[in-house]
C-alpha positions in Angstrom: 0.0 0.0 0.0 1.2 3.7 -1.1 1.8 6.0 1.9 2.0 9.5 1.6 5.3 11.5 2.3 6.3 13.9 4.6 8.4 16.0 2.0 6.2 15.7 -0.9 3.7 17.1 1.4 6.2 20.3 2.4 7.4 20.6 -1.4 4.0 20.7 -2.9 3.5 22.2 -6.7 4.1 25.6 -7.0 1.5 26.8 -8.8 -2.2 25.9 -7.7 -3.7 23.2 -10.5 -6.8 25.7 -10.3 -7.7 29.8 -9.4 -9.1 28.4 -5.8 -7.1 25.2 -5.2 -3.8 26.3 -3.0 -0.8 23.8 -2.5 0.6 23.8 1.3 3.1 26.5 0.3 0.7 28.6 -1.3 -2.1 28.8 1.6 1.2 29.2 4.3 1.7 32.4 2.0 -1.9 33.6 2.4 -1.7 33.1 5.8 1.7 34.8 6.7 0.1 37.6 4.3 -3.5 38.1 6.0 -2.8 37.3 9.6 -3.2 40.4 11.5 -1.5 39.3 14.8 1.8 38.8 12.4 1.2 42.3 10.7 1.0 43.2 14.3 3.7 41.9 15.1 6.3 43.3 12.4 5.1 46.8 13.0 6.8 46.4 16.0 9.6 45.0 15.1 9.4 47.9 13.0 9.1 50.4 15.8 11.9 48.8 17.5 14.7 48.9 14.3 13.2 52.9 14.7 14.4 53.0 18.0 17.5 51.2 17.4 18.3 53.4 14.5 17.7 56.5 16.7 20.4 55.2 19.3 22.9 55.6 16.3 22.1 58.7 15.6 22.3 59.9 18.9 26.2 60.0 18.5 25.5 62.9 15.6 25.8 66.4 17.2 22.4 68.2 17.9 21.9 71.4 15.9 20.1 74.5 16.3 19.3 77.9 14.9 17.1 80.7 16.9 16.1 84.5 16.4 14.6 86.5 18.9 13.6 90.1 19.2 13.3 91.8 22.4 12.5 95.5 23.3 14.1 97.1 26.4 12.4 100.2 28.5 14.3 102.5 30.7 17.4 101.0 31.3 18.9 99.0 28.5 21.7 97.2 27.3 23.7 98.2 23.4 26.1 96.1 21.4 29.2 97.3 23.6 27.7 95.6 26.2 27.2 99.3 28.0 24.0 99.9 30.1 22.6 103.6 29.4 19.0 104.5 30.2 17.6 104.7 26.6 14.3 102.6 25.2 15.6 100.3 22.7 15.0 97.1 20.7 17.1 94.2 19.9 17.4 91.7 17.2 19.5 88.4 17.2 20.5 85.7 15.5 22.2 82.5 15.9 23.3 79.3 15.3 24.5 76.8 18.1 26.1 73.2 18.2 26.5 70.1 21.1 28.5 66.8 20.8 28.9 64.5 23.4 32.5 63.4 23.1 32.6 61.0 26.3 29.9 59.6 28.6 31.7 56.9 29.9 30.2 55.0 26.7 27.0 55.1 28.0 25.9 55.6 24.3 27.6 52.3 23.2 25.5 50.7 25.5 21.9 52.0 24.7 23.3 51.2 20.7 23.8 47.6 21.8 20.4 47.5 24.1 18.4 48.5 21.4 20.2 46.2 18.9 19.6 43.2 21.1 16.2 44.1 22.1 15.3 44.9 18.1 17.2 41.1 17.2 14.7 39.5 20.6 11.8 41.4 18.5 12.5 40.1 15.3 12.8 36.4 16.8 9.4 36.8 18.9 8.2 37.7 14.8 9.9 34.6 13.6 8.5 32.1 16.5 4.7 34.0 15.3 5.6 33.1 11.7 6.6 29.1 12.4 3.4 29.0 14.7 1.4 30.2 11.4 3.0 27.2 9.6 2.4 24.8 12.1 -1.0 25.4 12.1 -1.8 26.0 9.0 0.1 22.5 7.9 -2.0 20.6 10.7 -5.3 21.9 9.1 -4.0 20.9 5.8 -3.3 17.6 6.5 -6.7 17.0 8.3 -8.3 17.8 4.6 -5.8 15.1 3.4 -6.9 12.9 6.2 -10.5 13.9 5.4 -10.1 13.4 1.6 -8.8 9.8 1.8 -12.1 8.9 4.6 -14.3 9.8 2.5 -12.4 8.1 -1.1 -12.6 5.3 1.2 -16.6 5.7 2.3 -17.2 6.0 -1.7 -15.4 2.7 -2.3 -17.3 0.9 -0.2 -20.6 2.3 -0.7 -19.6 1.5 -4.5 -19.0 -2.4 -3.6 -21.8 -2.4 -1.4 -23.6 -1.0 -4.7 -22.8 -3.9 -6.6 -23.1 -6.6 -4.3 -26.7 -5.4 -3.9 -27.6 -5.6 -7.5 -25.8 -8.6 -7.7 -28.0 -10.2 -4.7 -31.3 -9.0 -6.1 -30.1 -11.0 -9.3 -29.7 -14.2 -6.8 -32.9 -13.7 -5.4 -35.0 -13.6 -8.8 -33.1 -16.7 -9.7 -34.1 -18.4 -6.3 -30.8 -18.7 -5.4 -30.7 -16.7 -2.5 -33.6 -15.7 0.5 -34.7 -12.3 0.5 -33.7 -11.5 3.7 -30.4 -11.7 2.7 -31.0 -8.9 0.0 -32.7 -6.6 2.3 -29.9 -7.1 5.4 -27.5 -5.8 2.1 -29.9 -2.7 1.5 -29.8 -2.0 5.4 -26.2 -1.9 5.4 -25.9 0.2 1.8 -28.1 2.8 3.8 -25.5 2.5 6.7 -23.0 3.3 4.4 -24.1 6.0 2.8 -24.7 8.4 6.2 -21.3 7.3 6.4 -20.4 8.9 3.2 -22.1 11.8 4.0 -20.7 11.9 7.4 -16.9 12.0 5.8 -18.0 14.3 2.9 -19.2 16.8 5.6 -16.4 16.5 7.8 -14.2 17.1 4.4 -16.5 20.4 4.0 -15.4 21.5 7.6 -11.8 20.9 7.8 -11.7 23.0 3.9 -13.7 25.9 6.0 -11.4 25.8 8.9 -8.3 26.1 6.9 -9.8 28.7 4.7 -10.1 30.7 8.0 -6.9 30.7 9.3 -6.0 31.7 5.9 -8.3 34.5 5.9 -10.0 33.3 3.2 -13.6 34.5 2.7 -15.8 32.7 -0.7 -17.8 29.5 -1.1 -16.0 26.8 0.2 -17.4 24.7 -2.7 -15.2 26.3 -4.9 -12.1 26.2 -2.6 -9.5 23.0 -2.6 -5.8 22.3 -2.0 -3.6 19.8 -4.1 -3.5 16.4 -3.3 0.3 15.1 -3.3 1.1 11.7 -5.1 1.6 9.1 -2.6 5.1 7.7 -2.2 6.4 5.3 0.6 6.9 7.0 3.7 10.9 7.0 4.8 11.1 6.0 8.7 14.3 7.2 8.5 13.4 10.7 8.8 12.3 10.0 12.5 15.3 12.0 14.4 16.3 11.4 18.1 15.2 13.6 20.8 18.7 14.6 21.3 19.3 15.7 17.6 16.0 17.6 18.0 17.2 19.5 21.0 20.5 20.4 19.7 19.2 21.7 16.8 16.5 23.6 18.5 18.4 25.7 20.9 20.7 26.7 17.6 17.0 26.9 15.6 13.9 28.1 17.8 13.1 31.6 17.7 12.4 31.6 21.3 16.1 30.5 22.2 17.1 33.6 20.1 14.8 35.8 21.3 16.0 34.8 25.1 19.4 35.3 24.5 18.9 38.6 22.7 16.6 39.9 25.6 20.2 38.5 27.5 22.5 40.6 26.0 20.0 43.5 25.5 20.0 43.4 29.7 23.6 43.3 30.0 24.1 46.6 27.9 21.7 47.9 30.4 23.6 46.9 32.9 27.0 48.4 31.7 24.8 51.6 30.5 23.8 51.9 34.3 27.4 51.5 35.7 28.6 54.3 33.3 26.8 56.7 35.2 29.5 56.5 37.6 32.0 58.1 34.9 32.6 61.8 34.3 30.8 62.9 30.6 32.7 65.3 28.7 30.6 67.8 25.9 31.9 70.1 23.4 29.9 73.2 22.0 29.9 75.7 20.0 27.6 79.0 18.5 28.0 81.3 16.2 25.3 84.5 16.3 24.5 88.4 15.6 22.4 91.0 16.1 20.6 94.2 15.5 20.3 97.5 18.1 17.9 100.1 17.2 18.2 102.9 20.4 15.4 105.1 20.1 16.1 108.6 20.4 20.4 108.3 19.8 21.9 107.3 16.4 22.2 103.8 15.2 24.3 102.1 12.3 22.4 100.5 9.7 21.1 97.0 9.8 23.8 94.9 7.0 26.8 97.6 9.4 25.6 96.5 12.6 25.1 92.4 11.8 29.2 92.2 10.3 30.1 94.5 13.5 28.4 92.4 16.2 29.8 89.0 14.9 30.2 86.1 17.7 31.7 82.5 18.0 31.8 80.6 20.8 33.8 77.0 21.1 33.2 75.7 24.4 34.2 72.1 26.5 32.1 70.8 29.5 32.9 68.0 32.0 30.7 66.9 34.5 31.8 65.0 37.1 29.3 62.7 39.0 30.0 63.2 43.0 26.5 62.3 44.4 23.1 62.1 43.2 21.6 60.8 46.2 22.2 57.0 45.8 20.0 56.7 42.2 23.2 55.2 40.1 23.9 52.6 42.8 20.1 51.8 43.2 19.7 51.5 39.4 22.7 48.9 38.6 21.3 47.3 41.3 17.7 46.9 39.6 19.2 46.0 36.1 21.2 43.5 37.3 18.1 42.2 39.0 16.4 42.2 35.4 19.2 40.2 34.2 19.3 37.9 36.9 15.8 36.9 36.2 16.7 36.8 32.6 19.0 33.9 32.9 16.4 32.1 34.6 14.1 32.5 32.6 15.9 31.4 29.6 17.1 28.2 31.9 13.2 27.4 32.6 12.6 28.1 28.4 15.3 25.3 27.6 14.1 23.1 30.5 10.4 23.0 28.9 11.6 22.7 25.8 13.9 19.7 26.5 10.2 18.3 28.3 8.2 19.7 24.8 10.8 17.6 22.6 11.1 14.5 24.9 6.8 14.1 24.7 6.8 14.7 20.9 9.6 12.5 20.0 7.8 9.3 22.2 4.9 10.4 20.7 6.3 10.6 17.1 7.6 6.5 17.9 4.3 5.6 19.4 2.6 6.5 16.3 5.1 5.1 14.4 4.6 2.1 15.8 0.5 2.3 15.7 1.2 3.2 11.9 3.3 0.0 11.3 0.5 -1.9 13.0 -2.8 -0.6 11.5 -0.9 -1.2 8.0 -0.9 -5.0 9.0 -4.3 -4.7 10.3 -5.6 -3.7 6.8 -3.4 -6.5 4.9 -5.4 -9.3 7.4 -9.1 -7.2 6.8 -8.6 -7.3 3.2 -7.4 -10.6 3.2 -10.6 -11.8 5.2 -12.6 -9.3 3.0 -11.6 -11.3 0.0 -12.4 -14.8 1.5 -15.7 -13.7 3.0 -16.6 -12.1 -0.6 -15.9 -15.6 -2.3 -18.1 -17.2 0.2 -21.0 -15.2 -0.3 -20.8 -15.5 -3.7 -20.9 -19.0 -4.1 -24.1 -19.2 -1.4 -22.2 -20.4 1.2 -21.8 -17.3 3.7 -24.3 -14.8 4.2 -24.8 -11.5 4.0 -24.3 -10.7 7.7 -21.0 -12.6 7.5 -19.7 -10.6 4.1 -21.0 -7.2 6.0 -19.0 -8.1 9.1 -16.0 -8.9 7.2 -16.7 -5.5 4.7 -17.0 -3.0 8.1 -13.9 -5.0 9.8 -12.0 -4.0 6.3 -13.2 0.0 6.3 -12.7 0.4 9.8 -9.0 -0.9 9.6 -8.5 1.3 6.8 -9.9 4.3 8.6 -7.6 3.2 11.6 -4.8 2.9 9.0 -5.4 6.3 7.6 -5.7 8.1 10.4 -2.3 6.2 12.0 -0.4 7.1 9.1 -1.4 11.2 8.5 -0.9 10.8 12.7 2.7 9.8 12.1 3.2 12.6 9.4 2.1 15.0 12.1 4.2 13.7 14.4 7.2 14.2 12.2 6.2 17.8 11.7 6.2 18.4 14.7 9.6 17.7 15.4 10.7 19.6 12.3 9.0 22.2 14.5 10.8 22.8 17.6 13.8 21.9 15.4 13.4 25.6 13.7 13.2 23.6 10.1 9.5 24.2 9.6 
């Protein structure tokens, strides 16, 4: 028996067969695309690379231009800087500059904060994305599962079909009682609610997955490609252990821990450089204009060459006391990245738990897989024999039923085993980061 395979599944066709029938990469796509907690999600990340970009720019010098006019009453001062009593107005203008040279690279820090916190932010987007994925690849293979129930349900409504016409033939001949033809008819009517029952549930699992993929038409007219079958490669069961190793190198949540890590120890060193003296240069360059009312006054172009001024300036501070806040605030961050660390400890413990259930899981069904397939090989087998009996008169109808529903509920056993097992795997791929 043909089972279906993992990779065919993740490397379906890229184009869709049909306008409304999506391969597994296609309706990931429309997902990623129309989910609004992910769009929600990289505007944020979006803010944050804002942020991060503004810490950079922080080490360009601030600059500034100003006028002013004033008007002075009584006693005022002129250009040579001379109080006289005399009403008069002023105009200025000027242009001034600031750089921090040194502040105990304080600024380094906040740069590599908000680069850590904007690389934790952009991993929190990634573990959204692979959730997306996940799900959206669990709700495709249901319809797979679905499709193959109800291929199944139409199979054996089909045979149940013609062993009914072929019965009524037996009976007209005298060949067979009539009870036997009617205990047939009871169980094609059994058999088609079950049809409909798997054709419904198909119906569903196609409107579920058109929701998460924010997909809004008649779900008649939406599908998905079905992959060829191939023979399903146990090999590509890993160990628990390869899983883990590759998901602390893989899972966005491991990144985004240890990026929240090293965004708390730049906030840590940022606190400490409080402690070191900051060292600012400045400069201005300005002018201005002195009407006196009532005296004589050069013209405006004579008076804004004449009253020309630069300044070039250096500031150091030096931190002495500031009443126990520095201390107080290392303190806290460290705090912060104490809690950190154990947080990211308790992230790789429940992960290592996570992995550990999946992979037994994944080997159960594994397992289950290996024996439903055997299960169906033995219903079939009886299937056959029980069929040959009935038609040579010497089993009845209740006999070939039993031995028909013993056949379709192995292979609805099988089927579910097997698309179980594929899960499984996926799953795995999962917390491995390879999804």
């Amino acid at each position: 028996m043909k089972r279906l395979a993992f990779t065919l599944i993740v490397a379906a066709f890229i184009r869709p067969l049909s306008a409304d029938t999506f391969t597994l990469s296609q309706c990931i796509d429309s997902a990623l695309q129309n989910n609004i907690s992910l769009q929600t999600q990289r505007n944020q990340y979006a803010t944050q690379r804002l942020a991060y970009n503004q810490q950079k720019q922080n080490l360009l010098p601030s600059v500034s231009g100003n006028v002013g006019q004033s008007w002075s009453f009584g006693r005022a001062t002129g250009a040579d800087n001379v109080t006289i009593t005399q009403n008069m107005a002023n105009t200025s203008f000027g242009v001034s500059a600031n750089l921090m040279l040194f502040d105990g690279l304080g600024m380094k820090y906040r740069i590599d904060e908000a680069r850590a916190t904007m690389q934790a932010n952009e991993a929190e987007t990634e573990k959204l994305e692979a959730d997306i994925r996940m799900n959206i690849s669990t709700m495709y293979l249901q319809v797979l599962l679905n499709k193959e129930l109800l291929a199944v349900a139409d199979t054996q409504l089909q045979t149940t079909l013609f062993s009914l016409n072929r019965s009524r033939e037996l009976v007209n001949e005298g060949r067979l009682a009539e009870g036997e033809f009617f205990t047939l008819q009871a169980q094609y009517a059994r058999e088609e609610l079950s049809k409909t029952q798997a054709a419904n549930n198909l119906q569903l699992s196609l409107l579920n997955l058109a929701q998460a993929m924010n997909i809004y038409q008649p779900i008649e007219s939406f599908d998905i490609v079905t992959p060829e079958p191939a023979e399903l490669d146990d090999s590509l069961l890993p160990t628990n252990n390869e899983v883990y190793a590759l998901a602390l190198q893989n899972r966005p949540e491991i990144k985004a821990a240890q990026a929240k890590i090293r965004a708390q120890e730049n906030a840590v060193r940022g606190a400490k450089s409080a402690y070191s003296p900051s060292l600012s240069a400045s400069a201005s360059f300005g002018t201005g204009y002195y009407h006196n009312y009532g005296g004589t006054n050069d013209d405006f172009a004579t008076q804004l060459g004449n009253n020309l001024s630069t300044r070039v300036g250096l500031n150091l501070s030096i931190p002495i006391f500031d009443r126990m806040q520095t201390p107080n605030n290392v303190s806290r961050q460290k705090i912060m990245l104490d809690n950190m660390q154990l947080q990211i400890e308790s992230t790789k413990q429940t992960l290592r738990k996570e992995i550990d259930q999946a992979y037994y899981n994944a080997t159960a069904a594994q397992a289950q897989k290996l024996s439903a397939q055997k299960a169906v090989n033995s219903a079939q087998e009886a299937l056959r024999y029980a069929q040959q009996k009935y038609e040579a008169g010497r089993a009845s109808a209740y006999e070939y039923n039993n031995a028909k529903n013993s056949y379709v509920q192995a292979s609805s056993q099988y089927l579910q085993a097997k698309y179980d097992f594929i899960f499984k795997l996926k799953i795995l791929k999962y917390y491995q980061g390879l999804l």
